[in-house]
Steps between C-alpha positions, in 0.01 A plus 500: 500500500317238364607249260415541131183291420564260160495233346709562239789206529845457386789397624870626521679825636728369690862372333808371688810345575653236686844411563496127502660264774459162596378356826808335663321346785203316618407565851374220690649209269750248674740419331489105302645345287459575151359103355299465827132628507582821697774602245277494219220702711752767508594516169156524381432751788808678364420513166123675544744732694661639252170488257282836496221619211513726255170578420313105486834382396735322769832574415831494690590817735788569272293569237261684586681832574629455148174468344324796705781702369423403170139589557540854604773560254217398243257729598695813651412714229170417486432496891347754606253545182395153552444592877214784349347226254496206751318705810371823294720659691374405792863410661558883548255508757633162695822718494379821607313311771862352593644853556222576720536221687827603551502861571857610512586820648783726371852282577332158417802281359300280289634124328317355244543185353380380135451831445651546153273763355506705724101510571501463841817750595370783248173470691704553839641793386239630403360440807776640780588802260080576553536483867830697535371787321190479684717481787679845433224657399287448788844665681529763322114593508539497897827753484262788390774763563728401254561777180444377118898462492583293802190271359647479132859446697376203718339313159826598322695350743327143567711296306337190559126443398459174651585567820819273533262209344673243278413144319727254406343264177607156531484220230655226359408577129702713295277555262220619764741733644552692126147542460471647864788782451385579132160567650664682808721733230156568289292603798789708651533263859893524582486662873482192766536229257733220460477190333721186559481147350487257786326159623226491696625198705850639547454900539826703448414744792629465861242427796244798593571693228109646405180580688247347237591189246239473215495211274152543197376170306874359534541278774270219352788470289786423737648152477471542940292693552577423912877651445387817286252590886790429653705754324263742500463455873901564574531823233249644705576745813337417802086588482565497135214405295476204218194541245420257265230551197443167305249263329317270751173334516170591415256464765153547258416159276329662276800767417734182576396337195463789281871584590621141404288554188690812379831428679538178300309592184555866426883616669712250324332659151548880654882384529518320123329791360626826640886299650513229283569293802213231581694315705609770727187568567387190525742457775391800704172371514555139647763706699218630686292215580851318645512791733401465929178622591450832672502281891811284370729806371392685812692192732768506294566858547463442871714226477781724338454663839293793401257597785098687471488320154167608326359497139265628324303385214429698221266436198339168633837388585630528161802640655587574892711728695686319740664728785742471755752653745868399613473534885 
């Protein structure tokens, strides 16, 4: 399917976590000491170390999982309206084209991370309870023998719609995770859904636990972002699949600068005026532009040891699909 054509910018989907540590170790310094000109290399060396960005601002790795918190607490309630406003609504059709990407079958245990409101799992449901009843229909269509009551029996009898599908929502935010399961209770999703709070960079699941691990505009926001691939890549079972849909980088100058223009200029007033929160949003935008470029993410997914790593871009490279499969 190809990718919707527009150039209608904005800037933020995605929100996150991160579970802060500190680099203990610098690989490749000997060891000096600490007055001499070697010592004070690596203490400055050590020191950028343990420095990361929030948005344009450099600030240390400690804080930052506090103050992404702080940002998604902020605008929880007012997520997924500003998702509509930001991309009129175009982010429902990045994340349908995620699910077809995907194409799980009835069974599919399904992780996903930063996935608070649910938009992603709701949409997988939908999605395996479609095929499973496609499934027994097309079976019961080829048993042409069978009377009106041993039909009515068989669809009284199937207990599970999804087909022994289930997804587990992971995320860090507490406040994302209330908005997901009050939207779950008001659109009636309770079959094959779980929700746990959890860290991206420290998963509370054992090893080859799911066949697909999704994670939707929230891995930009990982403090490191190389530990959260390596998670991902030891939850999964063996040919299990990891899909990531995020932000990346516009490959048309003309849309490039039109995206800056309303990125920087019009989001941080969508977030004042409809969440009250400029700054948020202000943050989700320069969150973007700090984030790898479609070739640089796709490396460090292979170097998390994920194997046939491919993306896609979608939109001009507003946003890519990045794919790829625990072998």
């Amino acid at each position: 399917m190809a990718a919707p054509s527009s150039f209608v910018l904005w800037s933020y989907y995605g929100h996150g976590w991160s579970r802060v540590m500190r680099y203990c170790r610098l690989p490749g310094l000997r060891s000096s000491w600490p007055g001499g000109p070697l010592g004070a290399r690596h203490l400055s060396q050590e020191k950028r170390a343990t420095e990361t960005h929030f948005g344009f601002e450099t600030v240390s790795e400690e804080e930052k999982g506090g103050k992404v918190y702080q940002v998604f607490e902020s605008v929880a309630k007012k997520y997924d309206v500003m998702n509509d406003m930001m991309s009129l609504g175009i982010h429902r059709i990045w994340k349908d084209l995620l699910l077809w990407k995907m194409r799980p079958f009835p069974g599919t245990q399904l992780l996903d991370v930063a996935g608070g409101t649910g938009d992603i799992a709701f949409r997988f449901l939908n999605y395996v309870q479609a095929q499973h009843q496609g499934k027994q229909k097309r079976q019961l269509r080829a048993q042409q023998n069978l009377s009106w009551e041993e039909i009515a029996k068989k669809y009284r009898n199937e207990e599970d719609s999804l087909g022994g599908s289930r997804v587990m929502v992971c995320d860090i935010n507490k406040e994302m995770l209330k908005i997901g399961k009050q939207k779950a209770r008001a659109q009636g999703y309770k079959a094959g859904l779980a929700w746990v709070l959890g860290d991206a960079e420290e998963l509370p699941f054992d090893d080859d636990k799911f066949d697909v691990y999704t994670i939707a505009f929230g891995i930009r926001n990982v403090t490191h972002i190389d530990r959260a691939l390596q998670e991902a890549h030891r939850v999964l079972k063996p040919g299990g699949r990891f899909l990531c849909l995020e932000f990346s980088q516009v490959n048309n100058p003309l849309i490039s600068r039109l995206y800056d223009l309303y990125s920087f200029q019009v989001i941080p007033v969508l977030g004042e005026v409809i969440a009250g929160d400029w700054k948020s949003y202000q943050y989700l935008v320069e969150s973007i532009r700090q984030f790898p470029s479609q070739e640089e993410f796709k490396e460090m997914i292979e170097d998390a040891g994920f194997q046939k790593v491919t993306y896609e871009s979608l939109t001009s490279g507003i946003v890519a699909i990045h794919s790829g499969f625990k072998l």
